[in-house]
PyMOL Python script that loads the backbone (N, CA, C, O; Angstrom):
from pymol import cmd

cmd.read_pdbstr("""\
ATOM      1  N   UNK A   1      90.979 -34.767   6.309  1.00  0.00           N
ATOM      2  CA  UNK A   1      89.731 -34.043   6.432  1.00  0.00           C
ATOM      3  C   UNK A   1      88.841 -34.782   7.423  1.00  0.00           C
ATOM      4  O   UNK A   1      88.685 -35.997   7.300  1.00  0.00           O
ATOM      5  N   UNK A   2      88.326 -34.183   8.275  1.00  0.00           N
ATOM      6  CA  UNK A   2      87.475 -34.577   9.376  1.00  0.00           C
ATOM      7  C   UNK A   2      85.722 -34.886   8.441  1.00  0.00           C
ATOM      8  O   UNK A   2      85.304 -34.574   7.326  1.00  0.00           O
ATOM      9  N   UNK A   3      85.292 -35.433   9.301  1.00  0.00           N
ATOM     10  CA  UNK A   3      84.006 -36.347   8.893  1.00  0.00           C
ATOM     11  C   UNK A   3      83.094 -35.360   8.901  1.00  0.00           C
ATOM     12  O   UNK A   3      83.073 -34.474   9.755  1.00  0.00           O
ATOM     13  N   UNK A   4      82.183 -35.475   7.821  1.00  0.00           N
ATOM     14  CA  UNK A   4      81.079 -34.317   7.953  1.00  0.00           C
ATOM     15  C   UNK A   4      80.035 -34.388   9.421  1.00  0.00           C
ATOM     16  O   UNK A   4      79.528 -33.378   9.910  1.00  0.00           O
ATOM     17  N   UNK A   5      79.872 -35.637   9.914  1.00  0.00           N
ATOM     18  CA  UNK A   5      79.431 -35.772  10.489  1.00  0.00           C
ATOM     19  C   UNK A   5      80.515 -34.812  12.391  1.00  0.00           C
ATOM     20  O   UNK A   5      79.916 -34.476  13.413  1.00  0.00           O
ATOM     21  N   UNK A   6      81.512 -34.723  12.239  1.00  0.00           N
ATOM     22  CA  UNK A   6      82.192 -34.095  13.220  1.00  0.00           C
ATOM     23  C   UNK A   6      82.454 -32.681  12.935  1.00  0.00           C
ATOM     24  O   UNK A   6      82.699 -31.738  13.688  1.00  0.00           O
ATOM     25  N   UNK A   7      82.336 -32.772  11.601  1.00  0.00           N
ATOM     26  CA  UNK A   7      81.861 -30.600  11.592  1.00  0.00           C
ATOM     27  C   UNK A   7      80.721 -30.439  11.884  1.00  0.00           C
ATOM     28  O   UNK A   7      80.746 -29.255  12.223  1.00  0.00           O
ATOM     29  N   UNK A   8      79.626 -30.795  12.017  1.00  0.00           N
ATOM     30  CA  UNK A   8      78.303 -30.474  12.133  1.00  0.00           C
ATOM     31  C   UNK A   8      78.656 -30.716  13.936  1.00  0.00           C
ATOM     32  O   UNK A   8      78.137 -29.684  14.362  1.00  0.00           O
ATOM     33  N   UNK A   9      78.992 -31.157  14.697  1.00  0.00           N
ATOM     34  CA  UNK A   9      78.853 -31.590  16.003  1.00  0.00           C
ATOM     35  C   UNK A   9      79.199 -30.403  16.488  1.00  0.00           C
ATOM     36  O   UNK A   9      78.651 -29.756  17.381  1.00  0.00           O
ATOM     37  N   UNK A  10      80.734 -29.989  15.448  1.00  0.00           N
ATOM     38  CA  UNK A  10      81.172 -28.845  15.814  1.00  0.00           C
ATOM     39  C   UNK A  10      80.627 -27.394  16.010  1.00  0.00           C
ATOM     40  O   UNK A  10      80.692 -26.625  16.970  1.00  0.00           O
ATOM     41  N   UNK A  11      80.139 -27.299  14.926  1.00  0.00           N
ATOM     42  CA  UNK A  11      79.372 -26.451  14.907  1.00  0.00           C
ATOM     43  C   UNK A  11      78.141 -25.827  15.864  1.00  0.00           C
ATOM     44  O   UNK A  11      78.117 -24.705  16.369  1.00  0.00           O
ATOM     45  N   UNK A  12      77.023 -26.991  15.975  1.00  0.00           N
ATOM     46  CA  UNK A  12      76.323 -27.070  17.210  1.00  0.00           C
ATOM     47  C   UNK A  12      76.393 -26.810  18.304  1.00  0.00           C
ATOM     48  O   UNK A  12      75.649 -26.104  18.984  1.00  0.00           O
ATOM     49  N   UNK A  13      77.607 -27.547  18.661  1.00  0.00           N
ATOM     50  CA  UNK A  13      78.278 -27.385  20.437  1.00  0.00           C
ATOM     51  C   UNK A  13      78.818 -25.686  20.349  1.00  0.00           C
ATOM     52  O   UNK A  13      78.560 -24.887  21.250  1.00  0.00           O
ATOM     53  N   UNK A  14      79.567 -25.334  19.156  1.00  0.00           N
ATOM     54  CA  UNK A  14      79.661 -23.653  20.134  1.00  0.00           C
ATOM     55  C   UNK A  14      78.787 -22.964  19.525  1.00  0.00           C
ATOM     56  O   UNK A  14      78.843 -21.803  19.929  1.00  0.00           O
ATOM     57  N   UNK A  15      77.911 -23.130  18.655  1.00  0.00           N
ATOM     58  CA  UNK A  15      76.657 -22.069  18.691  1.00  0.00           C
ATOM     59  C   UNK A  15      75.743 -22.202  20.352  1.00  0.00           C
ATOM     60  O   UNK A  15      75.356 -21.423  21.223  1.00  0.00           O
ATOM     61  N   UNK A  16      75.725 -23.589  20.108  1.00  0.00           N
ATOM     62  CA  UNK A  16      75.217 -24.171  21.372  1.00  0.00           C
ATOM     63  C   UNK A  16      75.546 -23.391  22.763  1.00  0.00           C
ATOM     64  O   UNK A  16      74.642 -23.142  23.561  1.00  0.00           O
ATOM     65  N   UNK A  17      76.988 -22.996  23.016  1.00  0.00           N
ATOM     66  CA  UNK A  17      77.423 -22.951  24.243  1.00  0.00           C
ATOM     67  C   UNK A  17      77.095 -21.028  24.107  1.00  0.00           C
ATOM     68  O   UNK A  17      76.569 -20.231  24.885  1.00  0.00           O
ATOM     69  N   UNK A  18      77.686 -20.886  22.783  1.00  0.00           N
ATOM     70  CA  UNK A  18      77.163 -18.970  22.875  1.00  0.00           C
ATOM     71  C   UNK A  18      75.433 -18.948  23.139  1.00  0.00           C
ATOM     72  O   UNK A  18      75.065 -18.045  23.890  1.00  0.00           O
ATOM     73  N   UNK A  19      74.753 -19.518  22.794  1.00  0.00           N
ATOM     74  CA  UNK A  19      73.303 -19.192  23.187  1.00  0.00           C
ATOM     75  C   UNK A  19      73.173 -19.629  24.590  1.00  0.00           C
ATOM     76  O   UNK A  19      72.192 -19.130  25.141  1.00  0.00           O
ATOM     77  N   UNK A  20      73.972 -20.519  25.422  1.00  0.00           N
ATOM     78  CA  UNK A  20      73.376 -20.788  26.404  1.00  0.00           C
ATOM     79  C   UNK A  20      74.001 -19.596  27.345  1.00  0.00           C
ATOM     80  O   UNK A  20      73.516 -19.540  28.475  1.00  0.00           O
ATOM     81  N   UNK A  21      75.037 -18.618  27.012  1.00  0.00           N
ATOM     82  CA  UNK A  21      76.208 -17.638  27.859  1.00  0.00           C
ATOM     83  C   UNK A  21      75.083 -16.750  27.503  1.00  0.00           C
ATOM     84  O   UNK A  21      74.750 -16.021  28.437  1.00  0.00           O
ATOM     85  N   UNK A  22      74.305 -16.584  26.258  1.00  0.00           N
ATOM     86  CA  UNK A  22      73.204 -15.352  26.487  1.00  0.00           C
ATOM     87  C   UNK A  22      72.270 -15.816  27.353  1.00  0.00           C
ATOM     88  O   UNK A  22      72.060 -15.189  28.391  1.00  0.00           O
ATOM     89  N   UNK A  23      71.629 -16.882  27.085  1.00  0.00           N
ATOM     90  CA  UNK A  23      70.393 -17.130  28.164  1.00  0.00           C
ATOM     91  C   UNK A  23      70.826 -16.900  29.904  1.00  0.00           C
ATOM     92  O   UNK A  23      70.192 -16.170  30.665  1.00  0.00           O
ATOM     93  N   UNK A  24      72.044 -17.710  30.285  1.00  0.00           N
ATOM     94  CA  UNK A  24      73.017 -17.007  31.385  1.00  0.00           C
ATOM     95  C   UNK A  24      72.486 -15.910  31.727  1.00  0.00           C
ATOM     96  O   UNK A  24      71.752 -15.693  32.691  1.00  0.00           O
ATOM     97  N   UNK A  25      72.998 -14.941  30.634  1.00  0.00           N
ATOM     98  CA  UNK A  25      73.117 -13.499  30.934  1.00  0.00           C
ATOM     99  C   UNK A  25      72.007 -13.250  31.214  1.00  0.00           C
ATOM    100  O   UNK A  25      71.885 -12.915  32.392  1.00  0.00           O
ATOM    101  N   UNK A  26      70.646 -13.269  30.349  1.00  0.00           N
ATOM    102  CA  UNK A  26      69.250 -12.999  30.892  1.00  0.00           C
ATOM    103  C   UNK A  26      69.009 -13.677  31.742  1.00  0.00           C
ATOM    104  O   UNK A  26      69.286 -12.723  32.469  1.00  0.00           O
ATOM    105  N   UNK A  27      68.782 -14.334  32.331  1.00  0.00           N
ATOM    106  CA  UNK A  27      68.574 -15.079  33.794  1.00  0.00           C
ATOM    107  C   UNK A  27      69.549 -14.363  34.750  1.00  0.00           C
ATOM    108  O   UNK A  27      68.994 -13.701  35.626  1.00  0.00           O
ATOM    109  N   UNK A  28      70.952 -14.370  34.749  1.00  0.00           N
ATOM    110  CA  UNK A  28      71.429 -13.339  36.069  1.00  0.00           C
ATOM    111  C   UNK A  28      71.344 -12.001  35.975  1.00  0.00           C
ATOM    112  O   UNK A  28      72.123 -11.362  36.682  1.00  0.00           O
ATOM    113  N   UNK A  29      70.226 -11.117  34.940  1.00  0.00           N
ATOM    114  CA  UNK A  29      70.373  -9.898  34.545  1.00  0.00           C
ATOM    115  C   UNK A  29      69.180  -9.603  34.157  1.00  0.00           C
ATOM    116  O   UNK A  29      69.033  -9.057  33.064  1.00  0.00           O
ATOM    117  N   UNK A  30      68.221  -9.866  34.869  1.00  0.00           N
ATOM    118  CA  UNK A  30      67.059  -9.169  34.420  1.00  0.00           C
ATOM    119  C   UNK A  30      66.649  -7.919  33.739  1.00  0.00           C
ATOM    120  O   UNK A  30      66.809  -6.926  34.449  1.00  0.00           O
ATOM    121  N   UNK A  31      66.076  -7.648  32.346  1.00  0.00           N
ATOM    122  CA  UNK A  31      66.409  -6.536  31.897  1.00  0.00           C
ATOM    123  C   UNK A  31      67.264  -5.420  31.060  1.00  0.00           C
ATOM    124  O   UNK A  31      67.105  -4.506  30.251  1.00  0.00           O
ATOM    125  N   UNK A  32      68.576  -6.313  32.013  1.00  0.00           N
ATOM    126  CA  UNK A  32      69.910  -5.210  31.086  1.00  0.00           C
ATOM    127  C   UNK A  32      70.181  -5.538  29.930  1.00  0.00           C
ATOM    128  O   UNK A  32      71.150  -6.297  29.967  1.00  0.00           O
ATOM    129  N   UNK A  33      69.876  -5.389  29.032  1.00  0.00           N
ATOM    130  CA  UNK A  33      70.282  -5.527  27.892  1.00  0.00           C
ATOM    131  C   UNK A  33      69.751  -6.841  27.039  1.00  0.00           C
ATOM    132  O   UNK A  33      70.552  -7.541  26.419  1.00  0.00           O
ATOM    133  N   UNK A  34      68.457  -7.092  27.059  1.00  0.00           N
ATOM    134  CA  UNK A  34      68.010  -8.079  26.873  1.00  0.00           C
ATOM    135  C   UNK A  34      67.899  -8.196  25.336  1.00  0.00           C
ATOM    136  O   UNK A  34      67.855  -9.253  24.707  1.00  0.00           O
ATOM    137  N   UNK A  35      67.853  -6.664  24.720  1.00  0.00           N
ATOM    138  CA  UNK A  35      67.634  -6.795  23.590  1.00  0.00           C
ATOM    139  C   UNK A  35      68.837  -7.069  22.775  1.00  0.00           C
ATOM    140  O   UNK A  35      68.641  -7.607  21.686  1.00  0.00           O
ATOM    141  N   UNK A  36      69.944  -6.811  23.094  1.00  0.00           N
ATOM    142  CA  UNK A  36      71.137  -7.132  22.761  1.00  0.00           C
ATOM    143  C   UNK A  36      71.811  -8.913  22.988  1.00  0.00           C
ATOM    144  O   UNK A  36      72.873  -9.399  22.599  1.00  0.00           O
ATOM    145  N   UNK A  37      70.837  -9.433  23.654  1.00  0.00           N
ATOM    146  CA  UNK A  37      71.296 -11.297  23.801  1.00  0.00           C
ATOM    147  C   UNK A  37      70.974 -11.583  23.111  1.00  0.00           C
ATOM    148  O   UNK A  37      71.466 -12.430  22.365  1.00  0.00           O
ATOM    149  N   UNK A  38      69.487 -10.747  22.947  1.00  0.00           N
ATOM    150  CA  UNK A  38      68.554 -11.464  21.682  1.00  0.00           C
ATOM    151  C   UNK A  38      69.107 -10.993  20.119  1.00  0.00           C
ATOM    152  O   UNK A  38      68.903 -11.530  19.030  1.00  0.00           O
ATOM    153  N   UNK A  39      69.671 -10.110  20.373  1.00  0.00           N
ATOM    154  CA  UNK A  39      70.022 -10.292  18.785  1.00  0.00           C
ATOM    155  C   UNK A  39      71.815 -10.873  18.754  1.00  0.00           C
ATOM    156  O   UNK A  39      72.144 -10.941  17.569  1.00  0.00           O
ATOM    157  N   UNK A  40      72.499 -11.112  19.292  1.00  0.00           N
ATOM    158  CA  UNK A  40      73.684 -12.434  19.724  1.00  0.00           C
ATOM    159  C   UNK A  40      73.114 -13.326  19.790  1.00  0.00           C
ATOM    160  O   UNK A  40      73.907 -14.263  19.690  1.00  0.00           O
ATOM    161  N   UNK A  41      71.494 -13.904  19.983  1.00  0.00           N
ATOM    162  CA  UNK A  41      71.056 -15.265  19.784  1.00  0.00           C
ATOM    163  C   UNK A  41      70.497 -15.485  18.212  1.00  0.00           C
ATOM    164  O   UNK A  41      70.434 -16.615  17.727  1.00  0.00           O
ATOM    165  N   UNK A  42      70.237 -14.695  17.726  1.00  0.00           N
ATOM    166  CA  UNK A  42      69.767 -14.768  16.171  1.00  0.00           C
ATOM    167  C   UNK A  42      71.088 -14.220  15.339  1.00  0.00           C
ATOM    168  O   UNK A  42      70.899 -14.439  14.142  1.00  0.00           O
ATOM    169  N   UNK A  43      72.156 -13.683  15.539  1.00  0.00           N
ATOM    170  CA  UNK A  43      73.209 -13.819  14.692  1.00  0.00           C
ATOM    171  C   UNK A  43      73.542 -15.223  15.398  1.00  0.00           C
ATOM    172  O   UNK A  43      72.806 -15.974  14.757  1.00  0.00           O
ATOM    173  N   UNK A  44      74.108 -15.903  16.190  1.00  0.00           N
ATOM    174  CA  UNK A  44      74.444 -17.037  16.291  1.00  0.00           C
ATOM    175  C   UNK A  44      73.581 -18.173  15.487  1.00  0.00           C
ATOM    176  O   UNK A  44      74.118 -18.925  14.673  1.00  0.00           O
ATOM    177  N   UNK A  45      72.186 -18.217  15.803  1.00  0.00           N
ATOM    178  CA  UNK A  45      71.402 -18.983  14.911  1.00  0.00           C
ATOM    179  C   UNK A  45      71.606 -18.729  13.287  1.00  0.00           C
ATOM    180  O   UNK A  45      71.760 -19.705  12.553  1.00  0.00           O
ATOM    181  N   UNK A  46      71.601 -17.405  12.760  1.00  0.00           N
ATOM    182  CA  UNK A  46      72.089 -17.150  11.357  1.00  0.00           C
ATOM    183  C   UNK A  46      73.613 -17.415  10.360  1.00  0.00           C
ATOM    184  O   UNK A  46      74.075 -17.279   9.227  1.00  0.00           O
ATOM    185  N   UNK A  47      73.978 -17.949  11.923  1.00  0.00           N
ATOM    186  CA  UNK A  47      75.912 -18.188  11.341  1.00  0.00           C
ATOM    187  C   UNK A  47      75.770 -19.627  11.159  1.00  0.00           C
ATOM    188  O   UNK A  47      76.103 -20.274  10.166  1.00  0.00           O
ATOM    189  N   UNK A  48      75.013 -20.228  12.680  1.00  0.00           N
ATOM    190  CA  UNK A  48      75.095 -22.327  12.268  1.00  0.00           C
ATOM    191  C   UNK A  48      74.167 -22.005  10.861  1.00  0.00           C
ATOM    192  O   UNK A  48      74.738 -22.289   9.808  1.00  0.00           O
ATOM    193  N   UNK A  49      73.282 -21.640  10.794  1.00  0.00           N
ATOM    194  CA  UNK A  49      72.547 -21.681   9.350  1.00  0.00           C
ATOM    195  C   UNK A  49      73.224 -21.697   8.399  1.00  0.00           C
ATOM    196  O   UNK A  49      73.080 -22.746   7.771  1.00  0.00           O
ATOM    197  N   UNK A  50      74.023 -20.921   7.907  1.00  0.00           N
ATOM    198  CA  UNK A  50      74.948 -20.729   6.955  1.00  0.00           C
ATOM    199  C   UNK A  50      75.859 -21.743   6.956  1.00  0.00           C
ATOM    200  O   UNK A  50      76.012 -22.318   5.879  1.00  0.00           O
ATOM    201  N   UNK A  51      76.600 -22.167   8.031  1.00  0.00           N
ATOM    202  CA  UNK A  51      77.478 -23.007   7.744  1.00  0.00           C
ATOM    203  C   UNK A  51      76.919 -24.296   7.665  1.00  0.00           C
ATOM    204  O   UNK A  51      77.710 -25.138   7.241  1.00  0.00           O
ATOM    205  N   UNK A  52      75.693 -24.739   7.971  1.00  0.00           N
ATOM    206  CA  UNK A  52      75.603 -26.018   7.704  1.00  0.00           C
ATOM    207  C   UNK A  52      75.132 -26.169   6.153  1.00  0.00           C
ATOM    208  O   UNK A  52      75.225 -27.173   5.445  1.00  0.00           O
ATOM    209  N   UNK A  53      74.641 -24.988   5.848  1.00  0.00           N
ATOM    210  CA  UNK A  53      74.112 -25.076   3.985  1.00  0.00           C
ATOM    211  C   UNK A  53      75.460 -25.245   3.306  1.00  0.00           C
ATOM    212  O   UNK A  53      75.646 -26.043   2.388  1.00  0.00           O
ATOM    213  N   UNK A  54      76.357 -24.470   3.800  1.00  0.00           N
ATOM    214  CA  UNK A  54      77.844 -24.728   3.436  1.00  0.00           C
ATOM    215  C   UNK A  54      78.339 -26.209   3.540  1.00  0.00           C
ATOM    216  O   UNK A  54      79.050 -26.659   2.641  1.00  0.00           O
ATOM    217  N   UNK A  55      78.116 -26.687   4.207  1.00  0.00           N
ATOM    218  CA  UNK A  55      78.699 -27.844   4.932  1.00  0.00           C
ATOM    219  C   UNK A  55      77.636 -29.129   3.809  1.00  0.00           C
ATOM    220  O   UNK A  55      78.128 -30.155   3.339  1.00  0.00           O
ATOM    221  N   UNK A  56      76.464 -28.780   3.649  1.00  0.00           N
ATOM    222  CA  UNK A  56      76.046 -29.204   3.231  1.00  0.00           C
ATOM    223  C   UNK A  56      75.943 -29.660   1.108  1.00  0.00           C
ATOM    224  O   UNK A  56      75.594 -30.304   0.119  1.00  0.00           O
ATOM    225  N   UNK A  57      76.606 -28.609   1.813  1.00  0.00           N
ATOM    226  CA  UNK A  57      76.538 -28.309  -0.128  1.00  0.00           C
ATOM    227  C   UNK A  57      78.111 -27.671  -1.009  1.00  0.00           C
ATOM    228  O   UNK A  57      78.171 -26.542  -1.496  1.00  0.00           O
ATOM    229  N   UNK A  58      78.958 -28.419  -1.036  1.00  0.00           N
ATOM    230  CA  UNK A  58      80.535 -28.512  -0.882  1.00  0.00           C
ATOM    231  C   UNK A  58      80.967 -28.422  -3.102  1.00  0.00           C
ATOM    232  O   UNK A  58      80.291 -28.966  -3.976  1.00  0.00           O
ATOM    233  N   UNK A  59      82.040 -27.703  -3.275  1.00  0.00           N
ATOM    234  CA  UNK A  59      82.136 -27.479  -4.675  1.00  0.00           C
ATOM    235  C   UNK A  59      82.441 -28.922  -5.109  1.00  0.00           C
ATOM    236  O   UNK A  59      82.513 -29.963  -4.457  1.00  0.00           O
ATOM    237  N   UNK A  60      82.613 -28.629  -6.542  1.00  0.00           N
ATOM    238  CA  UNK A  60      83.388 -29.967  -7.061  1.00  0.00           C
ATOM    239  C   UNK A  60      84.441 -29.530  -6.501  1.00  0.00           C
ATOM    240  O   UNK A  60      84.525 -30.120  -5.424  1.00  0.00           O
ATOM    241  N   UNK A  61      85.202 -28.902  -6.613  1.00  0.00           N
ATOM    242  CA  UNK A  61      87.023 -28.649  -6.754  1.00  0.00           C
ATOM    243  C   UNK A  61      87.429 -28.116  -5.584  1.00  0.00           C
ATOM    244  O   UNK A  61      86.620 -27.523  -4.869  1.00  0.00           O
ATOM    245  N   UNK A  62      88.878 -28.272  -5.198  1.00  0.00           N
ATOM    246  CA  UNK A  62      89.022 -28.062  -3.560  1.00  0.00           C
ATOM    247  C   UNK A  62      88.099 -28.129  -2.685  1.00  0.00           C
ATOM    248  O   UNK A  62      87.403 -27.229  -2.215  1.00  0.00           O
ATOM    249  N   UNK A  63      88.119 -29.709  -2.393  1.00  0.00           N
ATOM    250  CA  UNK A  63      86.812 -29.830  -1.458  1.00  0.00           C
ATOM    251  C   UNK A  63      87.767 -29.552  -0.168  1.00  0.00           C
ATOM    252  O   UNK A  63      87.028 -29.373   0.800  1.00  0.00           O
ATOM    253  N   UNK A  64      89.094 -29.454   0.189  1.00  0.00           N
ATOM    254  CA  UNK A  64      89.583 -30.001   1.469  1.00  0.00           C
ATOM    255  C   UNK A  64      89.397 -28.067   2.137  1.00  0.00           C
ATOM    256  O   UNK A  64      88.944 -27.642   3.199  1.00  0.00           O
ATOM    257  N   UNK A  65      90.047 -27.267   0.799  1.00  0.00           N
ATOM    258  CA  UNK A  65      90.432 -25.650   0.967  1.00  0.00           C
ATOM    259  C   UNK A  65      88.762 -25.382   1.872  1.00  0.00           C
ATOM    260  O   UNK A  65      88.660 -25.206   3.086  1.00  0.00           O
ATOM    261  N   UNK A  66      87.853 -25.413   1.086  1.00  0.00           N
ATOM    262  CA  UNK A  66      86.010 -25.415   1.338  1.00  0.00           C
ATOM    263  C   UNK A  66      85.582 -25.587   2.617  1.00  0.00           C
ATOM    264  O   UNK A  66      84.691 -24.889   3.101  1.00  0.00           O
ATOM    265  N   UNK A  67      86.440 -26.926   3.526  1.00  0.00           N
ATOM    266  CA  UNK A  67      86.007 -27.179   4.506  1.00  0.00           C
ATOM    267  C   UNK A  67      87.159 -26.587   5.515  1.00  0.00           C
ATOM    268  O   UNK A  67      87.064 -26.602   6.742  1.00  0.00           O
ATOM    269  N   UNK A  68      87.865 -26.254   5.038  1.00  0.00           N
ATOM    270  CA  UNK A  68      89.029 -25.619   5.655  1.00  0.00           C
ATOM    271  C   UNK A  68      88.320 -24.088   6.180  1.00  0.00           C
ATOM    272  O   UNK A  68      88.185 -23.733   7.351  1.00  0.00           O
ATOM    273  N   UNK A  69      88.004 -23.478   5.196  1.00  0.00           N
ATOM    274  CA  UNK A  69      86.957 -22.317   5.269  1.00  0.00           C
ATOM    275  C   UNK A  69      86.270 -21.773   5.990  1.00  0.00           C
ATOM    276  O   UNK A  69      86.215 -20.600   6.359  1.00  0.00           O
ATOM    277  N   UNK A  70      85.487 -22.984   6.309  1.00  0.00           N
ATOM    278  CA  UNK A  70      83.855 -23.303   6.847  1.00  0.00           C
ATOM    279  C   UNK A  70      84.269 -23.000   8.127  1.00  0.00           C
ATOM    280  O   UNK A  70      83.707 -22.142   8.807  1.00  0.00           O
ATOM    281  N   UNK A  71      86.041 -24.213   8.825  1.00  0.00           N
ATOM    282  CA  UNK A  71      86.253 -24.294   9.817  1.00  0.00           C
ATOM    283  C   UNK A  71      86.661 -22.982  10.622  1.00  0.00           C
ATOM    284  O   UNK A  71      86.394 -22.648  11.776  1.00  0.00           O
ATOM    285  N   UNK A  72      87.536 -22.235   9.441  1.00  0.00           N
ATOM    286  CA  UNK A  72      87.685 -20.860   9.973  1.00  0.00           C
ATOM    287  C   UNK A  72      87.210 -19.575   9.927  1.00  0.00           C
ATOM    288  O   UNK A  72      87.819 -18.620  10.409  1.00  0.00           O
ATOM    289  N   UNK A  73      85.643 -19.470   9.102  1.00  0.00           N
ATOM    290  CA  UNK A  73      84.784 -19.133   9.161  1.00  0.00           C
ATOM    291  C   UNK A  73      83.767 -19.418  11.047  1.00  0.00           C
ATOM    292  O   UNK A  73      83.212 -18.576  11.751  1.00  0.00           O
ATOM    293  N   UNK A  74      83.894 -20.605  11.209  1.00  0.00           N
ATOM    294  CA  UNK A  74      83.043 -20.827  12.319  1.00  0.00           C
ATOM    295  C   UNK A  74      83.671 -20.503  14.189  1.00  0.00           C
ATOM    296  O   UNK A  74      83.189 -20.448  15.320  1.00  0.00           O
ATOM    297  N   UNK A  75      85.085 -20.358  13.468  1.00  0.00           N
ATOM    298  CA  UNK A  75      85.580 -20.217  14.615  1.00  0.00           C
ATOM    299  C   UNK A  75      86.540 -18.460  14.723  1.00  0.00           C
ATOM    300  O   UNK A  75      87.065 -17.813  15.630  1.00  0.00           O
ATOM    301  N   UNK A  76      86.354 -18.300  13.340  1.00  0.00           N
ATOM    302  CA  UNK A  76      86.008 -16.353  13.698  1.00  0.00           C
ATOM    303  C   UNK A  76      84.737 -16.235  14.163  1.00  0.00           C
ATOM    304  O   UNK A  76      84.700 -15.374  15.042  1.00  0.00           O
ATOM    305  N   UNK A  77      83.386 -16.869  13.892  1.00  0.00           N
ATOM    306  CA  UNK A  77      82.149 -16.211  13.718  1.00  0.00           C
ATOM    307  C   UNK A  77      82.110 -16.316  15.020  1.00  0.00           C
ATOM    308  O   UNK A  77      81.667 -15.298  15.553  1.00  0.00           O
ATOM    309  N   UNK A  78      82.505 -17.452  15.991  1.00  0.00           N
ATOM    310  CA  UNK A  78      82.262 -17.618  17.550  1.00  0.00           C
ATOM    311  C   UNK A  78      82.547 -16.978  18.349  1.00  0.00           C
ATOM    312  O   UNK A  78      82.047 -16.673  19.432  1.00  0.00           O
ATOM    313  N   UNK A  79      83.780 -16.622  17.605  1.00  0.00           N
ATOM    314  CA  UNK A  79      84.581 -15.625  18.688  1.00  0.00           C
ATOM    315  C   UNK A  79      84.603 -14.193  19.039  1.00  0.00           C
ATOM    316  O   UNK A  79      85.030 -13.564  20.008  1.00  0.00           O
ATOM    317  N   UNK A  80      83.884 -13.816  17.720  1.00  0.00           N
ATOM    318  CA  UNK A  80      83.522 -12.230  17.548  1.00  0.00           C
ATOM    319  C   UNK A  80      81.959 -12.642  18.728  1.00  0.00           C
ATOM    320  O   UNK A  80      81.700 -11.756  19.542  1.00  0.00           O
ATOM    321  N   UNK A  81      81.050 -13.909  18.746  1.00  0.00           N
ATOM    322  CA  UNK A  81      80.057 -13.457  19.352  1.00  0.00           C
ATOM    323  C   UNK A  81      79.692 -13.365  20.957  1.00  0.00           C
ATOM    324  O   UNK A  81      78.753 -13.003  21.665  1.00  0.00           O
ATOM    325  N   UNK A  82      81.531 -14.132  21.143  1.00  0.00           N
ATOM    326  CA  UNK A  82      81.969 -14.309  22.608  1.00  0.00           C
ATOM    327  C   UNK A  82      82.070 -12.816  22.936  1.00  0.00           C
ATOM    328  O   UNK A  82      81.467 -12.283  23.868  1.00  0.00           O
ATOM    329  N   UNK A  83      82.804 -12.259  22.172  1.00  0.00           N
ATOM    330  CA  UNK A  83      83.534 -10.879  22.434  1.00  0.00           C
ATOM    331  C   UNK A  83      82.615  -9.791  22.615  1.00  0.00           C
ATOM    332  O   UNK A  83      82.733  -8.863  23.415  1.00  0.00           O
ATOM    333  N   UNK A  84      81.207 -10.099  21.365  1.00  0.00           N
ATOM    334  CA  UNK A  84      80.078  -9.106  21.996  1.00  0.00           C
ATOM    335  C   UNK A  84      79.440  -9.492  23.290  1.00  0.00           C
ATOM    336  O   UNK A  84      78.943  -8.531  23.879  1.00  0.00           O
ATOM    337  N   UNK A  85      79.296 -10.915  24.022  1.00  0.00           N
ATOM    338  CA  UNK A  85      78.752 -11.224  25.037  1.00  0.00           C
ATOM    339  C   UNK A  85      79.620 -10.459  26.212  1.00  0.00           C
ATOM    340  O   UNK A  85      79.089  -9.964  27.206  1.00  0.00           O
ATOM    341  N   UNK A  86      80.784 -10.440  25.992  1.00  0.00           N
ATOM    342  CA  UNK A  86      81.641  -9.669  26.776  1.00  0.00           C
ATOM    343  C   UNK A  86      81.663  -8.942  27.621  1.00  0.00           C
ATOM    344  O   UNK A  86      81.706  -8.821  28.845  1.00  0.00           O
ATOM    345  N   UNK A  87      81.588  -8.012  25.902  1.00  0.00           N
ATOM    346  CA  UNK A  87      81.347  -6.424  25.588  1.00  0.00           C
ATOM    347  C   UNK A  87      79.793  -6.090  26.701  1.00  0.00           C
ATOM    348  O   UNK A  87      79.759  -5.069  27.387  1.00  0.00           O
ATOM    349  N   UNK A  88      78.975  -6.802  26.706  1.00  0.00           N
ATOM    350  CA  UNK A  88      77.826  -6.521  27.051  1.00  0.00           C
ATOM    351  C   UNK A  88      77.471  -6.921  28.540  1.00  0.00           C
ATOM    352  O   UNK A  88      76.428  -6.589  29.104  1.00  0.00           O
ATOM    353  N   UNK A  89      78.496  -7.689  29.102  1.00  0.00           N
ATOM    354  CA  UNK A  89      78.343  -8.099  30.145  1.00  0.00           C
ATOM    355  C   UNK A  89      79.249  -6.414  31.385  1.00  0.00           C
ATOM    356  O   UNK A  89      79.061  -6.002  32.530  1.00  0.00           O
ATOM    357  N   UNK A  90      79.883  -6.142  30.581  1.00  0.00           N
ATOM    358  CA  UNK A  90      80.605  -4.859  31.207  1.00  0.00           C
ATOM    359  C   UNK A  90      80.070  -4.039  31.543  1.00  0.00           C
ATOM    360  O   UNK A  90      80.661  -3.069  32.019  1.00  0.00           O
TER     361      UNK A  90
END
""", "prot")
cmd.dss("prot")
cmd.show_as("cartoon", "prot")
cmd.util.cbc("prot")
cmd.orient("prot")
């Protein structure tokens, strides 16, 4: 099991990198669809939220399954928000 301290890094860096592909987008896109980054920037902010309360707050029992979870929880949640940045860049 990886260090709590290296899931949280994790986490950060690709919420991190999806908010900065929206800000991207508004800066080379004045306008188009601005309201749509902005809400890909507040589901991204609402997913690290969740997972760090998760992360933060772990069962007694199968602690390894829990963080196993979290991990593939965070890396569906990224990827669906890549896929709307995509979607929106088209």
């Amino acid at each position: 099991m990886a260090s709590l301290r290296i899931i949280k890094k994790d986490i950060d860096y690709l919420i991190s990198e999806v908010i900065s592909d929206c800000w991207t987008f508004l800066y080379t896109n004045p306008g188009k669809s601005s309201e749509e980054a902005v809400a890909i920037i507040n589901d991204a902010v609402t997913l690290r939220n969740d997972l760090y309360n998760r992360v933060n707050k772990p069962g007694k029992e199968g602690v390894k399954a829990h963080y196993k979870a979290i991990n593939q929880d965070l890396l569906s949640g990224v990827d669906s928000l890549f896929h709307r940045i995509s979607d929106m860049v088209k």
